[in-house]
C-alpha positions in Angstrom: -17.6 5.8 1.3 -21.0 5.0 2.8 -21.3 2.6 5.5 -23.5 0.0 3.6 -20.3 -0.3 1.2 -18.2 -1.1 4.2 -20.8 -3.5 5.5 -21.0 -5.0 1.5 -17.5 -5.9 2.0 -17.8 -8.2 4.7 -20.8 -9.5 3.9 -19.1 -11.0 0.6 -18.4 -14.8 1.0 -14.3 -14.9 0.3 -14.0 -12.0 2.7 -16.3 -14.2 5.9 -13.7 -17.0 5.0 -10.6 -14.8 5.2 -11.9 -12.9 8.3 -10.9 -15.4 11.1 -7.3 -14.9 9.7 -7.6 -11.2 9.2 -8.9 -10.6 12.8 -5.9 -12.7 13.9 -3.2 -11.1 12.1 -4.6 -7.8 13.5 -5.2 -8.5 16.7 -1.3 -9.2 17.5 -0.3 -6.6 15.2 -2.4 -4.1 17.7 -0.7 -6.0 20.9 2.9 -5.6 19.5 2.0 -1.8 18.7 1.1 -1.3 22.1 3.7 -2.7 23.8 5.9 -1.0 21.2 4.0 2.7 22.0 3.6 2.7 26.1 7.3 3.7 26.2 6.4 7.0 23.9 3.1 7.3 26.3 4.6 6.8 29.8 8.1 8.2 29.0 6.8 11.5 30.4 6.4 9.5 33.8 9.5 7.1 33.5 12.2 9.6 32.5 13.5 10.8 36.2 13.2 7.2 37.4 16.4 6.0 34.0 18.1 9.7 34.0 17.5 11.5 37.7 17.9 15.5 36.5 16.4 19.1 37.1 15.4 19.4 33.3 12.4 17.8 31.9 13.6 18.3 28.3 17.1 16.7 29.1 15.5 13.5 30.8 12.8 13.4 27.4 15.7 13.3 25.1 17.6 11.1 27.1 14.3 8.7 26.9 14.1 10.2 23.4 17.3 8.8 22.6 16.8 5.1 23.6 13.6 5.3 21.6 15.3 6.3 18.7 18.1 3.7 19.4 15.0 0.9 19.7 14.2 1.5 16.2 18.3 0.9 14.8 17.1 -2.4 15.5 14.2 -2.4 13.3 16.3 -2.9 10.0 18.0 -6.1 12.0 13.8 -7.2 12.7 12.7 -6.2 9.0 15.7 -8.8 7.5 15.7 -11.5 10.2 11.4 -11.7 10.4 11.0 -10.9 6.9 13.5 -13.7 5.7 11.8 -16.2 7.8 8.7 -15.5 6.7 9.2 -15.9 3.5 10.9 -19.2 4.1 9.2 -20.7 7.4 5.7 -18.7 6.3 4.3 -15.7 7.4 2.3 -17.4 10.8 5.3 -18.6 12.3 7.3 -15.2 11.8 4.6 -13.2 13.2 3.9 -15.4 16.2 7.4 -15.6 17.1 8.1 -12.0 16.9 5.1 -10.9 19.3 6.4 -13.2 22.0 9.7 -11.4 21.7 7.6 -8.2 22.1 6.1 -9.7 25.7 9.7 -10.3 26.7 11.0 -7.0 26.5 7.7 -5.4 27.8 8.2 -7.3 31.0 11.8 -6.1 31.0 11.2 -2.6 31.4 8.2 -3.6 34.2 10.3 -4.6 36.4 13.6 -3.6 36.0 14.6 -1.1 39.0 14.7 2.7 39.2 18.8 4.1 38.8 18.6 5.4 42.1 18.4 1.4 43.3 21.3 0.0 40.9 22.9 2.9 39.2 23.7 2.7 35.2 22.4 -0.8 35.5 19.0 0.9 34.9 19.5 2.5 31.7 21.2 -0.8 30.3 18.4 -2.7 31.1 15.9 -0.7 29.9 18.0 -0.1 26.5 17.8 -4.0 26.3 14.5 -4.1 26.5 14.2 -1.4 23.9 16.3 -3.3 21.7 14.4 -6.4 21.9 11.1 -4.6 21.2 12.9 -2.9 18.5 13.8 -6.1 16.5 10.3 -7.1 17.3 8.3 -4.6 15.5 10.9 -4.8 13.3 9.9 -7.7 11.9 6.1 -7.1 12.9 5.4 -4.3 9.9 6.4 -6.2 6.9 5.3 -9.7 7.9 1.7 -8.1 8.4 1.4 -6.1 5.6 2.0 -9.1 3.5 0.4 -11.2 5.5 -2.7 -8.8 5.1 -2.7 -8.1 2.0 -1.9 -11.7 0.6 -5.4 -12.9 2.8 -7.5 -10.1 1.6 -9.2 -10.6 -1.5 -8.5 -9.1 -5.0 -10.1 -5.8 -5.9 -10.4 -5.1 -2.1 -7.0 -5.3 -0.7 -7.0 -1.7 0.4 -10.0 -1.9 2.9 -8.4 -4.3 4.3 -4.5 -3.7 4.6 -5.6 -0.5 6.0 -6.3 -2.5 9.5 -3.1 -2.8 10.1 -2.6 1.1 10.8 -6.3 1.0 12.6 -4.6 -1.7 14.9 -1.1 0.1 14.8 -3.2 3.0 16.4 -5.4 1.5 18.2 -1.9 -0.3 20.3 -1.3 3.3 20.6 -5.0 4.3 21.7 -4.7 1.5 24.5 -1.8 2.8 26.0 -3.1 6.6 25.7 -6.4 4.8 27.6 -4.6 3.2 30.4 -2.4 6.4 30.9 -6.1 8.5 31.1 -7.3 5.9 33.8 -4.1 5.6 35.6 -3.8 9.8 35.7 -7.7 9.7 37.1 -7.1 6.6 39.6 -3.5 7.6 40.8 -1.9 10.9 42.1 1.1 11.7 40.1 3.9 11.1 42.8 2.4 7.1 42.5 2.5 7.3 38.5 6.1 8.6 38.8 6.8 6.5 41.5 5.5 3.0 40.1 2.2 3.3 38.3 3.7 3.7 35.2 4.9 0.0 35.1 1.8 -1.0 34.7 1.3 -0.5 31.5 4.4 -2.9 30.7 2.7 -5.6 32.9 -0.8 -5.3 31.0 1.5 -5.3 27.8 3.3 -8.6 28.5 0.5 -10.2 29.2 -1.1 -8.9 26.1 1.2 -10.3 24.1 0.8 -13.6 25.4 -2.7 -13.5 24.5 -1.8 -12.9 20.9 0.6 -15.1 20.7 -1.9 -18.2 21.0 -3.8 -16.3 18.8 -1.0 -16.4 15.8 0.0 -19.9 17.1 -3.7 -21.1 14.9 -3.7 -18.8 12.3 -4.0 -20.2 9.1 -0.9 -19.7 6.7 -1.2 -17.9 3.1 -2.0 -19.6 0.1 0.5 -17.3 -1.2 3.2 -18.2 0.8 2.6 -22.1 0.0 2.5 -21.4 -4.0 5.7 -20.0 -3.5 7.6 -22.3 -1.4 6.9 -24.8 -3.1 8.5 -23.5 -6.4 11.3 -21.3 -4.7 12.6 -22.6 -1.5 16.0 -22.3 -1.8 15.9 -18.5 -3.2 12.8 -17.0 -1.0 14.2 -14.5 1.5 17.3 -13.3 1.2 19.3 -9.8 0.6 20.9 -11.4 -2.8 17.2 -12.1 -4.0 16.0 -8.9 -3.1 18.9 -7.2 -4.9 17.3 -7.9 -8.0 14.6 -5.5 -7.2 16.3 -2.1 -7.3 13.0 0.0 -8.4 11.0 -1.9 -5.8 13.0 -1.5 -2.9 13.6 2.4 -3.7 10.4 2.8 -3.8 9.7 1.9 -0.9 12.1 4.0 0.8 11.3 6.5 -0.8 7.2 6.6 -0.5 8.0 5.7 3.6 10.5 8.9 4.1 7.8 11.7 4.6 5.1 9.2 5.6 6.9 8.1 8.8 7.9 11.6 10.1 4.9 13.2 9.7 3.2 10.3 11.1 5.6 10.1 14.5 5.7 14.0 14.2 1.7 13.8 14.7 1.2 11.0 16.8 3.8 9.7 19.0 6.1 13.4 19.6 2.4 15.4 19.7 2.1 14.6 23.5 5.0 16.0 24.3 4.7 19.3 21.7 1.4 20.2 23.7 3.3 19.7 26.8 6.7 20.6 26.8 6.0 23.6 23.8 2.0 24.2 24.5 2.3 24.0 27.7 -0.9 22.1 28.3 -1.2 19.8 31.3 -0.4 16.2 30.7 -4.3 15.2 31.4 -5.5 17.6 28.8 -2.3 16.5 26.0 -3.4 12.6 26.5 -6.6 13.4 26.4 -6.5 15.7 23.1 -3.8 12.5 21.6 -6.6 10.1 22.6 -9.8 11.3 20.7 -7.5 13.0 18.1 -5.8 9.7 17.4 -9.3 7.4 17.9 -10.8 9.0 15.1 -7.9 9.2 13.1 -8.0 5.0 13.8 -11.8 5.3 12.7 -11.3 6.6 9.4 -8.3 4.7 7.6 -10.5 1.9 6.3 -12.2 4.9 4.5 -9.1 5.9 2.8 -8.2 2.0 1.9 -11.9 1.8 0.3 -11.3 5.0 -1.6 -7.8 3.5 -3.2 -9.8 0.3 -4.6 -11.8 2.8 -6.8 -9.9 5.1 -7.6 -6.3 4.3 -6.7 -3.3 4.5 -4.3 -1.4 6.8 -6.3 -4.0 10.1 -5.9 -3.7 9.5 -2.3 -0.4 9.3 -1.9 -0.2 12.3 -4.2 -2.6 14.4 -1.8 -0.4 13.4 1.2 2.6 14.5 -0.4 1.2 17.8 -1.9 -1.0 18.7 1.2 2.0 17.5 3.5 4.8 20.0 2.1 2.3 23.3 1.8 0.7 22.4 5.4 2.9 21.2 7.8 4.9 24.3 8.7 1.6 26.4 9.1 0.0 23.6 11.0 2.8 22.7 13.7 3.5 27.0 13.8 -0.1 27.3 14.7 -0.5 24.8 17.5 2.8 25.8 19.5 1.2 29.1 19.7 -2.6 28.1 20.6 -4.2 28.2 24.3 -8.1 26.9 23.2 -8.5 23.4 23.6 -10.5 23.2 20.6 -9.0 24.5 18.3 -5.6 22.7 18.9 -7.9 19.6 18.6 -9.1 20.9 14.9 -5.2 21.5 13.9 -4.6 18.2 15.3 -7.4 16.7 13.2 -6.3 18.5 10.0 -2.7 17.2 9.8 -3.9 13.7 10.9 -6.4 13.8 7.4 -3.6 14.4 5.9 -1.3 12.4 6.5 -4.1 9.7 6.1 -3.4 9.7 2.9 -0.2 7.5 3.1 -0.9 5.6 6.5 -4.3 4.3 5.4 -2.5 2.3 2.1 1.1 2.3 2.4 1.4 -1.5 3.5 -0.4 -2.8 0.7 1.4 -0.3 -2.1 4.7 -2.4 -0.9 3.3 -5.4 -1.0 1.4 -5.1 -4.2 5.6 -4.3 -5.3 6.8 -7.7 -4.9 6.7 -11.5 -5.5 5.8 -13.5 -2.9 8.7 -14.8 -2.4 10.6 -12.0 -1.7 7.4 -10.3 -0.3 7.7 -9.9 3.5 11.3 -9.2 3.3 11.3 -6.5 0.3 8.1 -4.9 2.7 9.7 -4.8 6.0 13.8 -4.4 5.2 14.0 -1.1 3.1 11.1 -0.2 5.2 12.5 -0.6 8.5 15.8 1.3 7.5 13.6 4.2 6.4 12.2 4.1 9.7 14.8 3.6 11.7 16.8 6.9 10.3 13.8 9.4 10.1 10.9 8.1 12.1 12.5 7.0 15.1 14.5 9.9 15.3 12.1 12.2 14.4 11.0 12.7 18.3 15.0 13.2 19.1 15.5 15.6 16.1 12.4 17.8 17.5 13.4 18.0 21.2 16.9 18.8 19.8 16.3 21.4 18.0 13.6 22.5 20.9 16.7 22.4 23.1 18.8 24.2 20.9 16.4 27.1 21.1 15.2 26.5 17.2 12.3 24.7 17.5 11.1 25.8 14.0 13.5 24.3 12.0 12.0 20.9 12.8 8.8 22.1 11.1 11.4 22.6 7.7 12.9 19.4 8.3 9.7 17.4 7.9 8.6 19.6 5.5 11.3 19.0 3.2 11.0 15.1 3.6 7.4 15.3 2.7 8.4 17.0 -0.6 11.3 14.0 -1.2 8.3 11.7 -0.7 5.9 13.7 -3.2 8.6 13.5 -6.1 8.4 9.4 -5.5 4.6 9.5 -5.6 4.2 11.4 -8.7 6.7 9.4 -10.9 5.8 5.6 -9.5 3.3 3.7 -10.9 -0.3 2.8 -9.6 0.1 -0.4 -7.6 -3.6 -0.9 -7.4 -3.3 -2.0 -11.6 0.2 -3.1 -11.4 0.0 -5.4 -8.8 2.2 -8.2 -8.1 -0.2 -9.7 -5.5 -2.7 -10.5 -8.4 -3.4 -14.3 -8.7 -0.5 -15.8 -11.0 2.4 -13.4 -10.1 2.9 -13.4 -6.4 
């Protein structure tokens, strides 16, 4: 796991050719996750101005709950995004999706506080949500194939595992902008207006990325396929005839997705609203935490070209079920800076081991022509009923005054996840992405 092997993969020839595309792909992938995570990081800001109230847990699961209602549309993104891309191709899903995503980030920028038009507020900004929601819907699966179907064989790992750098590096931007917004502005103008900024940068962002898709070059595995299969690429009825496939992937995504929300998007608010840290020092913790965490996943992809996705996904789920509750237990009760940073650390190695490979492992499960739909559909569901509302279920439980049972709950979905891991096959050498199958 050396540097010089890193630096060996992109010095190959096939890899130079692909990069241009790669770069692309990733690029908007990091926009669209930005856009997507600013509500999670400004929320803390943003609450009082949608639901005006005494009680800062109330007004975070109010925010909590449009969050979680944002990602009901993530199935709707996953089928419409994932069909079209494996009809229309893969470039024009993609780009259309992230100018969806700068849409709905200029919603929320300027639509007014409730104190200026009432419930208005809250409907607007549940639109928005909505709208961002069926764009990363579709965003997930269309990249991961996308990805994976560009990288070369033998090396597909490395580099589907820049999807998650990107994925948290969109979140890593909007943790930066918060840091240099809390340093620049006193908190009664972040509350007041400075966290629309954010939105406005994200907009713009998008729009950026969305020339950058618009001359993208389009998979050669796409065009194998359409060619042969137009008329039954893309839909539900197709994918029905890939039970195993499609369970899989629902299952391998249950655990992944709540301990990866539970660790990176609900963290800032555990170290605030249950640690009791300032907000400066929780986004500040988040941001290094989650840089390196970033830093590291290509690492992980490398190690599952040698050895395998399935040990990885293994060590997740084992390391995930015994650690989680100690972990989280530890950290609610913790004062040094520190130290919270090295539990933070811990559980973000972990859960590594499914975020760094878990887009090509569902694409490596399906023919091309089913292949962004059969990615981002079952995914999105599994998503939409236990990662986006894993935040909800945590503050309501906090709220209830049983804080710990959240620790069991995510606990217990790791262990569902480990049974999948240990009885699927090894997607690295049973590959459906391999030259003559996809």
């Amino acid at each position: 796991m050396s540097d010089s092997s890193i630096l060996q993969h992109l010095s190959d020839k096939p890899i130079r050719k692909n990069l241009k595309a790669i770069i692309s792909g990733s690029v908007g992938n990091l926009v669209e996750w930005y856009d997507w995570y600013a509500y999670a990081a400004f929320s803390l800001y943003f609450a009082p101005v949608f639901f005006p109230g005494k009680d800062a847990t109330a007004n975070l699961l109010n925010t909590a709950g449009i969050f979680a209602v944002g990602f009901l549309m993530r199935p709707i993104g996953g089928w419409l995004f994932g069909s079209l891309a494996d009809r229309k191709g893969r470039k024009w899903s993609m780009t259309v999706s992230v100018l969806i995503m700068s849409f709905g980030s200029l919603l929320i920028a300027v639509t007014p506080s409730y104190n200026s038009i009432g419930i208005a507020a809250p409907i607007l900004l549940l639109t928005a949500r909505l709208l961002q929601g069926l764009s990363v819907g579709g965003e997930y699966g269309t990249a991961a194939t996308y990805l994976s179907e560009m990288a070369t064989s033998g090396k597909r790992g490395f580099y589907s595992s820049f999807q998650y750098v990107t994925l948290i590096g969109g979140q890593l931007i909007a943790l930066g902008i918060q840091l240099l917004l809390q340093n620049w502005l006193t908190t009664e103008q972040m509350h007041n207006w400075g966290w629309r900024v954010p939105f406005f940068i994200g907009a713009i962002l998008s729009l950026i990325a969305f020339y950058l898709r618009s001359n993208m070059d389009e998979t050669e595995a796409f065009k194998r396929s359409i060619d042969t299969e137009k008329k039954k690429s893309g839909s539900l009825k197709e994918l029905l005839h890939h039970p195993r496939a499609v369970a899989t992937v629902v299952g391998l995504t249950l655990g992944g997705t709540i301990a990866f929300y539970t660790y990176t998007t609900y963290m800032q608010k555990f170290l605030v609203n249950t640690v009791h840290l300032s907000k400066g020092q929780s986004t500040l913790l988040t941001f290094i935490s989650l840089f390196i965490y970033a830093a590291i996943q290509p690492l992980f992809g490398l190690l599952s070209d040698r050895i395998g996705r399935r040990p990885l996904l293994i060590g997740f789920g084992v390391l995930g079920t015994v650690c989680t509750i100690p972990i989280l237990t530890a950290i609610s009760h913790m004062t040094n800076l520190l130290t919270i940073f090295i539990l933070m650390m811990s559980a973000l190695l972990i859960v590594s081991g499914y975020t760094s490979i878990n887009a090509v492992v569902k694409a490596e499960l399906f023919p091309a022509k089913i292949r962004a739909l059969g990615v981002g559909f079952p995914y999105s569901v599994t998503v939409a009923l236990f990662g986006g509302t894993a935040e909800y279920f945590a503050l309501w439980f906090k709220n209830a005054g049983h804080e710990n049972y959240y620790y069991w709950y995510t606990t217990g979905c790791i262990f569902i996840s480990l049974l999948v891991y240990i009885v699927m096959k090894d997607t690295r050498t049973n590959s459906l992405l391999e030259k003559g199958k996809g």
